[in-house]
N, C-alpha and C positions, 0 to 999 in steps of 0.2 A: 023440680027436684031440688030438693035443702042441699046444702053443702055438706052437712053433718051425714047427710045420708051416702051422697058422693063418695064423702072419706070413710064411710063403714063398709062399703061395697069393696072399695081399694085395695083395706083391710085384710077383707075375706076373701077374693081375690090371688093379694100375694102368700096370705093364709094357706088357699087351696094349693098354689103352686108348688112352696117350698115344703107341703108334704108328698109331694107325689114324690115317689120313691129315683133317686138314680139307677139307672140298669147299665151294668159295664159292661163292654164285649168279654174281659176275660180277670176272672179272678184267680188268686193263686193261694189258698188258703193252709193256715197249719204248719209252713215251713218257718225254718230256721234263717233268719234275715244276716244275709254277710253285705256290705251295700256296698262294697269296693273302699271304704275308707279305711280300713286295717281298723276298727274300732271293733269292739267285741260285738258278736251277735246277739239277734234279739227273738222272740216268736211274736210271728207276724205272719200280714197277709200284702200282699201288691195287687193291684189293679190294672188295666191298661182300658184305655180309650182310643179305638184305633193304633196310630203307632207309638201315641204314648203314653208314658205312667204314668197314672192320675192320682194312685196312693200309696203310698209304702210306709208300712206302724204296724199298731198292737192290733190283733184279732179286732174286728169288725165285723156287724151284720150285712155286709153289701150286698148287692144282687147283683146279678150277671147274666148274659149268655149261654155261657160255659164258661165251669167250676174246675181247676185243677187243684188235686189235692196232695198236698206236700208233707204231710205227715211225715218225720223222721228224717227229711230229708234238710239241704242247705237249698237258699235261692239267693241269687249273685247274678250280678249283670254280668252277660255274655262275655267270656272269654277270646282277649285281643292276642294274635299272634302278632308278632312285632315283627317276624323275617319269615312271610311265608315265598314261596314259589309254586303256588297255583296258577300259576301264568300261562300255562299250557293246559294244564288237567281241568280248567272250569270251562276250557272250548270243547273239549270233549264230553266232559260231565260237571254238567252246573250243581251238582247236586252239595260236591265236597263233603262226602258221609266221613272219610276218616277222622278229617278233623271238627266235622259236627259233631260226630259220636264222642268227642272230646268238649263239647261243650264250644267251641269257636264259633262266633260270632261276626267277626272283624279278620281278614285276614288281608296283610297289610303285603306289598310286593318292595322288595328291595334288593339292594346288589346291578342288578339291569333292568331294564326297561324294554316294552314293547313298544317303544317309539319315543324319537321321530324316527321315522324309517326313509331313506333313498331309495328308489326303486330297486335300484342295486342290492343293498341291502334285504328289502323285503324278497326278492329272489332266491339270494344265498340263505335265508331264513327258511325257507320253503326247500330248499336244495340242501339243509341238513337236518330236516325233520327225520326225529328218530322212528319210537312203535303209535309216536303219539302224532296225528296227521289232520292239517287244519288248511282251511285257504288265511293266508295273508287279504283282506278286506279294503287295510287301512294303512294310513301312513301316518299319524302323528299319534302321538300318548294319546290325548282324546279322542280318536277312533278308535284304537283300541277297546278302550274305556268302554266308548256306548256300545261297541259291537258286544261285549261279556255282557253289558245291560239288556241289550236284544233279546241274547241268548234266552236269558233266564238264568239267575244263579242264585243258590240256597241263603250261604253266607253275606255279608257288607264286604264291599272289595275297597281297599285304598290303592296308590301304585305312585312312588317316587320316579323320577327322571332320572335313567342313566345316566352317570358323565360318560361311560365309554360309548354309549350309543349318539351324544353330541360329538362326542368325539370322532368317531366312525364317519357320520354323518359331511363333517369336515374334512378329515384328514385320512379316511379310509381307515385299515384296517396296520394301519405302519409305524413302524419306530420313529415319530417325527415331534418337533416342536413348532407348535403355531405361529403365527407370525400374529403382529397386533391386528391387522384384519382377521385374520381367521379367529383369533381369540374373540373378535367384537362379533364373528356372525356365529362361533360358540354361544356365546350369552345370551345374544335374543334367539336362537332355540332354547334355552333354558327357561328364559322370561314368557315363549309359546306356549310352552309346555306347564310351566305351572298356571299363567292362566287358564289353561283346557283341566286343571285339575291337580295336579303334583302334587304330594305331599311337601317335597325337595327334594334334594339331590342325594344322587347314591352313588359307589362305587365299590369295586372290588379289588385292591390294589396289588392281590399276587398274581391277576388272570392277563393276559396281554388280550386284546389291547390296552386295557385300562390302566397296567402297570409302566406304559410309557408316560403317562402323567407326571408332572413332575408339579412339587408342591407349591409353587407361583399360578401355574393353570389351574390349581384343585382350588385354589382361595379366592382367584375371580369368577370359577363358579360359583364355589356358596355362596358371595357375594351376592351374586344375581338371584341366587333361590332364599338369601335373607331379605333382598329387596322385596321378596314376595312372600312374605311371612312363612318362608322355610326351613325345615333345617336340613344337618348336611349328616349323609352318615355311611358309614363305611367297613366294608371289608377290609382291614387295615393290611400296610406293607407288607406287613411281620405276624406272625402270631408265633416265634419261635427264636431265636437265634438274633434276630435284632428289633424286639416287642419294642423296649423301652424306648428307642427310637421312632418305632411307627407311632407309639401311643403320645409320644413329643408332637410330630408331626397333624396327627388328629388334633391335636389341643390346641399348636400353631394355626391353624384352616379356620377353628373355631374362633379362636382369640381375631384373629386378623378378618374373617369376615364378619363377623357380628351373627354367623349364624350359630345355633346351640345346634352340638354332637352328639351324633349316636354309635358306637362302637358295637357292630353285630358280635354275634357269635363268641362275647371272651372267652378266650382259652390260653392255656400254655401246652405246645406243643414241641414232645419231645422230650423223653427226661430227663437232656441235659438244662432244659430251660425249665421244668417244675419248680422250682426253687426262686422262678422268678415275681410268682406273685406276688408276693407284700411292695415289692419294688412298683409294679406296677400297680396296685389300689393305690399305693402314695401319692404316685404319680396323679391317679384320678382327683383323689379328692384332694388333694391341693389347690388343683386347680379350681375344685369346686367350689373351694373355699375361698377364693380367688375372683371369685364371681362370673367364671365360666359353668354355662351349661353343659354339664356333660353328664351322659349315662349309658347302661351298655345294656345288652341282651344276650342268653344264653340257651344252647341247647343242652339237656343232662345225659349222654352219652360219651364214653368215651372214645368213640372215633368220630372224626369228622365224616362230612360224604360231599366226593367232586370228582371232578375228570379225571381220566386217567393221562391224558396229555397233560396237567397240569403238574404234573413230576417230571416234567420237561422244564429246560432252563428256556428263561423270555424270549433270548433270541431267538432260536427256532421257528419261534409264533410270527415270526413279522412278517405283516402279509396275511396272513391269516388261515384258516383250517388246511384249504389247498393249498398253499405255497408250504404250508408245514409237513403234509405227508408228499408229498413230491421230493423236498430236499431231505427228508429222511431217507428216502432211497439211494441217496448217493453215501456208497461207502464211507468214507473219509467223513463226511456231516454226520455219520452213525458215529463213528468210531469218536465224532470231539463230543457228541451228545454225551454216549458213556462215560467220557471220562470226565466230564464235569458233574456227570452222575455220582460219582463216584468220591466227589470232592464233599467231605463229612459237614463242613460249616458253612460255604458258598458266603462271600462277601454283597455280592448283589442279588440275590434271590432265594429264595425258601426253598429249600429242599425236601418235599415231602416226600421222599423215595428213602431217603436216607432218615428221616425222623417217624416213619414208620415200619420200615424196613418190609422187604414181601412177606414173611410172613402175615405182617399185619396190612395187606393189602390186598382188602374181598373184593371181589368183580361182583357184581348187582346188577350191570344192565351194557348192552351191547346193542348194536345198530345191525349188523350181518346177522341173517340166519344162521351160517354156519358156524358163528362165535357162540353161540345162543347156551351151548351144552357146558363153557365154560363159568357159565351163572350160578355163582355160590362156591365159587375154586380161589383161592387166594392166586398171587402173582408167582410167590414159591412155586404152590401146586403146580401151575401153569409150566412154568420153565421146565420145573422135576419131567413134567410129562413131555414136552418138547426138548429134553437135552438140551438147553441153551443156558444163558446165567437169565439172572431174571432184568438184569438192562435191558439183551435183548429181545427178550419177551413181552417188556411194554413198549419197545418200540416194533416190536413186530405187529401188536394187537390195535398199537394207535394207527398204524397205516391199515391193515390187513381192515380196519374198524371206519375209514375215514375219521379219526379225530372221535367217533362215538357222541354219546350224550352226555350233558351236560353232568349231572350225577348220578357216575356207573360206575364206582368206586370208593368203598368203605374206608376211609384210612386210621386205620387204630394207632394213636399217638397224643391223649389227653388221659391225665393222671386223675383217677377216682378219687384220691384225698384231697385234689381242688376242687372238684365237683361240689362240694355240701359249703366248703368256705366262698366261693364265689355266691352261690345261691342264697345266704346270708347277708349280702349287699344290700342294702334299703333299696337301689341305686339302677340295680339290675330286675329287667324283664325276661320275658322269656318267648324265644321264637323258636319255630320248627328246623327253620331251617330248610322246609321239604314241601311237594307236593302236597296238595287229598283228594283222596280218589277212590276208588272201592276196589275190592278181589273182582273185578270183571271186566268184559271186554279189552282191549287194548293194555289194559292196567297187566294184564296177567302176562306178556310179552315177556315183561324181567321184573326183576323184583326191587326194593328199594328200602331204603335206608330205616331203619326199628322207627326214630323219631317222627314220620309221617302219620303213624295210625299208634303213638305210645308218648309223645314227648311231654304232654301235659298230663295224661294220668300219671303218669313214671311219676313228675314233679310231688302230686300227693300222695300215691302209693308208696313210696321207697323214701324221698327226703322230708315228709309232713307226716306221714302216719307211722311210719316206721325207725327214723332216724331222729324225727323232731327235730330239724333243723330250724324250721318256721311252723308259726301256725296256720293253722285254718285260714285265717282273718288274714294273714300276713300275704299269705299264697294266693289270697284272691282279689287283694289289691294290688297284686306285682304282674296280675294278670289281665287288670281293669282300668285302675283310675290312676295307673304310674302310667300305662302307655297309652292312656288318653289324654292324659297333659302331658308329654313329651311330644305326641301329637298335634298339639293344641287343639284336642276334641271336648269342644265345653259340652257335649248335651250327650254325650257316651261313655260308658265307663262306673258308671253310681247308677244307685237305686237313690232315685229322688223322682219327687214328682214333676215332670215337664219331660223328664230325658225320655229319649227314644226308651224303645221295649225291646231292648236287646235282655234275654235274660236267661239262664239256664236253673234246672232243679239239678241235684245230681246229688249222693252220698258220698261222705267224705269217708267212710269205715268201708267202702267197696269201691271206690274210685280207682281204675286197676288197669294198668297196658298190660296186654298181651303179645305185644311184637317183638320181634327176635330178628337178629341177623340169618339164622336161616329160615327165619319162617314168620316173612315181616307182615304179611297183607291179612294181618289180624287184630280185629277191630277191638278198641279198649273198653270195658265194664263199668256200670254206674252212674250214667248220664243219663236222664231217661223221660227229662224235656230241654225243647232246647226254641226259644223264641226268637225271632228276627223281626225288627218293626213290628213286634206286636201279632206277627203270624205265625204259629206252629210249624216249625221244620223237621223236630224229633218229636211225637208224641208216644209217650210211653215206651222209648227205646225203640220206633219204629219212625223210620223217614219217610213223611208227609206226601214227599213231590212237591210241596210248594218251594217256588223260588223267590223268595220275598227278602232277597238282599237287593242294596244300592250300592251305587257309588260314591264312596266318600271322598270328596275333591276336597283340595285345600283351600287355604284362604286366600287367596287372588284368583281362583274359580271367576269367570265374567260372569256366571251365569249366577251369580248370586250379589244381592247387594252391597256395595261399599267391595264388589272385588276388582281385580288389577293390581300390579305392584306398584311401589313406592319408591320415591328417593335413594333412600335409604332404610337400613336394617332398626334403626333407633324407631323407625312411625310405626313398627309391628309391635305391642304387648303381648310374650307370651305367656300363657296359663303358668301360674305359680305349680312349680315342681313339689308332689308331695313324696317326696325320696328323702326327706331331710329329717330324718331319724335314726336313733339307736341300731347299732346295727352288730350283729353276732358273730361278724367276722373276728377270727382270731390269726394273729400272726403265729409262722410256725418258728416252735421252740429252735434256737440256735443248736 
């Protein structure tokens, strides 16, 4: 056989091959391409190969499996919730349709933790489970983790490491300061835990236990969750009456340990504090400018939602749920409760009783049957109907309730004209805040906060198609590829080819919640595929049953290459922050 003949066969050979057609498992043709980078859209088609995307551009001939077809519609990678608490609601239903039907994708756990857990611990866990009822399995952050992976769950789940649950872990449930042992066997749970997967560290700094922290313990934790490519982020001191201070403190934690901040939920609560805005963006981006990482996340409602013991001052908590409705029962402990209730500005702790006042405080959800009929009656109501003032009506509801669930309490005290200037922030993402879950089973017990099944259509229905605060483009970068590089998610977040197929179709002209405070367990409009790894979880506005989310661990993960922590916070690069633009915030007129 000639050589010449060899090399003609070769030829025809690679010839034959490089015509045979590609066949993709899923194309997505006709839609309007937003790819998370705030750049303008384009039409266009995506691909996926397994779980990930093979092509994303201009209309193409490709072939496929199965053909979705996006006429008229946007396609954008999957929507990241930055502050979810499906922490409970995915062991019951993996499914998470409220915030699927919102297009979520990613929903990230912060504030607490479901581990490490002390036996102790995982007891009292189990001994204040409210309508929602689970076995405790596990004892550390990464049992947790795989047990929701067992389960089967729709959405990608991430999940930070509590400090109060190291904290707990140590020092129980009490107003105490560590001792340098206890601080050293803090940190290697923290160092466990993000190797089993952490994002980093979290915290909720008005909730006891966590509020006995003081900011020397909060800095050698981040410390430890920067040695592990973390960052630190939090429910801060203040969000009212002394912001400018908590948002110092966040920035101190950041500066001093080298890990970059996340600030949940901004708001100003109370409208003696609305006015404080512009003071605090200052504050932020100074420091930004400064060359701290910092950014925040927000829900667009104007109540918060949390316990109703947490309109209780700290101390009472110590000790914990039981030791708090026990010493409620003694008169005298009632009567100093109220009157620090009572105190309009409190120098050490946030007064959400006073910065909501009862009117503006909805019951949503309760632990007793026999509280159950009070679901959707304000604290007012409440008292009105029991002849009492309304002090003692939430401390008659926190005992008669044991302590309740976590959030069973609407508190309306966030001012709608900072609503649209927050949301203007290059800077700021956006989290629920809340469960997801469906109008069914167990879910139907009580009701819950508008934000769990509305907080991201709201974001395009009301501030992007109606207000024009931001655009299209803007809103679906603050919901993709801002909290995938805060994350330091490099293959989540963009339409590009390589990255997973997280991806949603949806209309921006009918993108629409429909939840209400009294009639929240109603599902949002407009979303009408919704991809995970590349598997259909909503098709055609209908929920699959497939549960083709993961676990997204962080970077000191063992179970992945090059993971484990470091020396220090300086051997971690994080993803360059794409927040660093123009931004429509306006300061308000003097």
């Amino acid at each position: 056989m000639s050589y010449q003949y060899i090399v003609a066969l070769m030829l025809a050979v690679g010839h034959s091959a490089s015509a045979v057609p590609v066949i993709h498992d899923i194309v997505i043709r006709n839609g309007m391409i937003y790819d998370g980078s705030g750049g303008p859209p384009f039409a266009g088609d995506v691909a996926f190969d397994d779980d990930r995307i093979a092509y994303v551009g201009p209309h193409r001939a490709l072939k496929a499996r199965k053909t979705f077809d996006a006429k008229g519609r946007a396609v954008s990678p999957g929507f990241i919730d930055m502050m979810g608490h499906s922490e409970e609601s995915l062991l019951i239903d993996g499914r998470a349709l409220s915030g699927l039907r919102q297009g979520v994708t990613l929903d990230v756990f912060t504030e607490t933790s479901k581990g490490p857990l002390t036996p102790e611990m995982a007891r009292l866990m189990v001994a204040r489970e409210g309508d929602l009822q689970y076995e405790v399995t596990w004892s550390t952050l990464g049992g947790y983790l795989d047990e929701l992976r067992r389960k089967g769950i729709a959405p990608n789940v991430g999940s930070f490491v509590g400090e109060g649950e190291v904290r707990v872990n140590v020092l129980g449930e009490t107003d105490a300061t560590p001792t340098d042992a206890q601080l050293a066997a803090m940190g290697g749970l923290v160092r466990q835990a993000m190797e089993e997967g952490a994002l980093g560290l979290t915290t909720a700094l008005i909730y006891a236990p966590m509020n006995y922290a003081m900011t020397p313990e909060l800095i050698a934790m981040a410390r430890e969750s920067a040695r592990c490519g973390g960052i630190y982020t939090a429910h801060m001191r203040s969000e009212g009456d002394h912001i400018e201070q908590a948002v110092q403190e966040t920035i101190d934690i950041a500066r001093a340990s080298g890990a970059p901040a996340e600030i949940h939920h901004l708001k100003l609560m109370g409208a003696d504090n609305w006015n404080k805005l512009d003071r605090v963006v200052h504050m932020i981006d100074g420091a930004r400018s400064s060359g701290i990482r910092i950014t925040a996340d927000m829900y667009v409602y104007t109540a918060g939602g949390t316990a109703l013991d947490a309109s209780l001052p700290p101390w009472v908590h110590d000790g914990g749920q039981e030791a708090m409705t026990e010493r409620l029962r003694n008169p005298a402990t009632r009567a100093r409760v109220i009157a620090t209730m009572q105190e309009a500005h409190p120098a050490d702790w946030e007064n959400l009783f006073h910065l909501s006042g009862p009117d503006g405080m909805l019951i949503l959800g309760v632990k007793a049957a026999s509280l159950k009929p009070l679901i959707g009656k304000t604290i007012a109501e409440v008292a009105r109907q029991r002849g009492v003032s309304p002090e003692n009506a939430i401390i008659d509801l926190v005992v008669e309730d044991n302590a309740g669930d976590l959030d069973d309490v609407a508190y309306t005290f966030i001012s709608e004209d900072n609503i649209p200037r927050e949301i203007a922030l290059p800077w700021v993402s956006f989290g629920s805040d809340a469960e997801s879950s469906a109008p069914e089973g167990p879910f139907l017990l009580s009701s819950t906060h508008p934000r769990a099944y509305g907080n991201f259509a709201r974001l395009f229905a009301k501030y992007v198609r109606d207000e024009h605060i931001i655009t299209v483009e803007e809103a679906v970068r603050r919901l993709t590829s801002l909290p995938a590089d805060v994350l330091s998610l490099s293959d989540r977040g963009r339409l590009r080819k390589g990255a997973y197929a997280d991806v949603v179709i949806f209309d921006p002209h009918t993108f629409q919640d429909h939840s209400t405070y009294q009639q929240p367990l109603q599902f949002a409009t407009g979303v009408t595929d919704v991809f995970v790894n590349g598997q259909p979880a909503l098709a055609d506005g209908q929920p699959t049953g497939a549960t083709p989310g993961r676990i997204i661990r962080g970077r000191a993960w063992t179970g992945r290459p090059g993971g484990g922590c470091r020396n220090s916070a300086q051997e971690w690069q994080w993803s360059p922050a794409t927040s660093d633009r123009k931004s429509k915030y306006r300061e308000r007129s003097p």
